[in-house]
Residue, then its C-alpha position, 0 to 999 in steps of 0.5 A: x475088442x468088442x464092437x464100438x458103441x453106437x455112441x462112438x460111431x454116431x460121434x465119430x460120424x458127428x465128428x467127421x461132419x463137423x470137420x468137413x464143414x469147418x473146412x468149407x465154412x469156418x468155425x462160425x459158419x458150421x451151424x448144427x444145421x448144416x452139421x446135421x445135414x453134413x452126418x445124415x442126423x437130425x438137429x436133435x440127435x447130433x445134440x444127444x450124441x456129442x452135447x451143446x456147440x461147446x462141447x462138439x468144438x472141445x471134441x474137434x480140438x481135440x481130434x485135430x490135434x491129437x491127429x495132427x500129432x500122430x502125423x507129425x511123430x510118424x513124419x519125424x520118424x522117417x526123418x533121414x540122418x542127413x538132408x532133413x531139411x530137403x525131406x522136410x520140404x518134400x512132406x510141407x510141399x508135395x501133392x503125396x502129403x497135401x492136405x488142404x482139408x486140414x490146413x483150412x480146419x486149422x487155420x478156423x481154429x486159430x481164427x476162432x483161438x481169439x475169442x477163446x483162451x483155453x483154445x487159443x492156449x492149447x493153439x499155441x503149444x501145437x505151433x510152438x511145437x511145429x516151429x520148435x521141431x522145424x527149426x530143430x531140423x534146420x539146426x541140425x543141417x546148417x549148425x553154423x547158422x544163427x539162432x535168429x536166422x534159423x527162426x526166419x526161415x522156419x517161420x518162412x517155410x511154415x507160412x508157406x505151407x499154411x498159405x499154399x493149402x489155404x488156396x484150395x477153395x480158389x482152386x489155386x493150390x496146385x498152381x502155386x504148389x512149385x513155386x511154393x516149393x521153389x521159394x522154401x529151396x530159396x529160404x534154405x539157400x539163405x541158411x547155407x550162403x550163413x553157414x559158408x560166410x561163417x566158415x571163410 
């Protein structure tokens, strides 16, 4: 395999700019200004390598999603036969899989999702597949709970998750992580009081 290009590596840098900036300032407020000044480039060269605004958005996406996918495969592939739903709470709420970072940059391109249909289309299939895949879970440890109960709790726990990491420019992630964790154990017991009721 030879060596990237220098377009490859100038976007990848581009790119990598573009995402810590999103991170701290929005979608909105990440300026070609401040991208440039975030990747070591001028205003002009960021423009030649990755295009017009419009252009570098389409990239993020696209790396955002396709990264996040990649993650996300991988974490379901460790999912052990049994208790699942508790591996499950360990990977959503443990520091060891933290990443504030991204649950910010994800949280701006939902925002920004209102304003743009192609985004807020391929914004909506990323989370239906995350609730769809949450809830398979849960199914699979509590089969005697309602579908309607399963689709409360993923919900609760997803919110929980994306609320915990949007904390982090407060600095209060951490302070809020065992509470967090405690509060998704408590939606789980939900699921279990549900699956014994049906089974008296």
């Amino acid at each position: 395999m030879g060596r990237p290009s220098k377009k490859e590596e100038r976007t990848e840098e581009i790119l990598n700019a573009f995402y810590r900036c999103v991170a701290r300032f929005g979608l909105e407020g990440s300026t070609l200004e401040r991208i440039a000044e975030e990747s070591g480039l001028k205003r002009s060269l960021v423009r030649h390598f990755v295009g017009n605004r419009e252009e570098l958005t389409g990239l993020l996406v696209d790396r955002v999603l396709q990264q996040s996918d990649e993650q996300w495969s991988a974490f379901m592939a460790m999912l052990p036969a049994q208790n699942g739903s508790h591996f499950l709470l360990d990977g959503l709420f443990s520091d060891q899989h933290s990443d504030p970072e991204f649950v910010l940059v994800i949280e701006s391109l939902i925002f920004a999702a209102g304003r743009d249909d192609d985004m807020r289309k391929r914004m909506q299939v990323w989370m239906q597949s995350f609730t769809n895949d949450v809830a398979v879970i849960l199914q699979k440890d509590y089969p005697d709970a309602t579908t309607e109960s399963i689709a409360a709790v993923s919900y609760g726990l997803i919110s929980l998750y994306f609320n915990l990491d949007s904390l982090a420019p407060l600095g209060m992630n951490q302070q809020y992580r065992q509470p967090a964790r405690t509060a998704a154990e408590y939606l789980l017991q939900t699921l279990e009081s549900a699956s014994s009721g049906k089974g008296a």
